[in-house]
C-alpha positions, 0 to 999 in steps of 0.5 A: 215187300214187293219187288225183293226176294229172299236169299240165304247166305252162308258165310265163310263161317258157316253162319247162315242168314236171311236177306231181303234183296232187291229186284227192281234195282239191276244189282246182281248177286256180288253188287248185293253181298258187297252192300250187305258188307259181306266179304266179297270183292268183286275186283273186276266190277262184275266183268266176270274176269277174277272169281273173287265173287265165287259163291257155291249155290246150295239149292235146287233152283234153275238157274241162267246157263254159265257163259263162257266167260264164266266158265273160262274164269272158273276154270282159273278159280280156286276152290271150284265145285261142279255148283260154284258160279259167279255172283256177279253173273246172277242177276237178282230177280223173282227167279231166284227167290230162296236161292241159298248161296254159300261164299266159296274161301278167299284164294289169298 
């Protein structure tokens, strides 16, 4: 279909699965797991200020450099792996088709 990609999602389960995501709609990777329902919660509404959208990238894509934001944020994090970003830092588009996530664990 055109303007989506497909991203695979491991859940905190370990359950792996396939979705078409939008790339025509300015959502980024934590606005796409929230419609999906997928557990993420995104408090701060994709300022990058709480990591409860922390998600582990499991492919080899190259992808946008971390802002200090991002960074600062992950420092505070929970869980955190040297592959751990922020999903509302990742814009969805053609640059990230196949991208595989997995959803880091709930710091609650």
């Amino acid at each position: 279909m055109e303007n989506t990609i497909n991203i695979i999602i491991i859940d905190r389960e370990g359950r792996s699965e396939t979705y078409e995501a939008p790339t025509d709609l300015n959502m980024n990777l934590m606005e796409f797991c929230k419609a999906v329902e997928l557990p993420v919660k995104g408090e701060c509404g994709g300022m990058a200020m709480c990591a409860t959208c922390q998600v582990y990238i499991e492919s080899k894509h190259v992808l946008p450099e971390q802002s200090n934001e991002e960074l600062d944020m992950l420092d505070q994090a929970f869980f955190v792996e040297e592959n751990s970003r922020l999903g509302c830092q990742l814009h969805l588009n053609e640059s990230l088709n196949g991208l595989i996530v997995r959803l880091a664990p709930e710091s609650e």
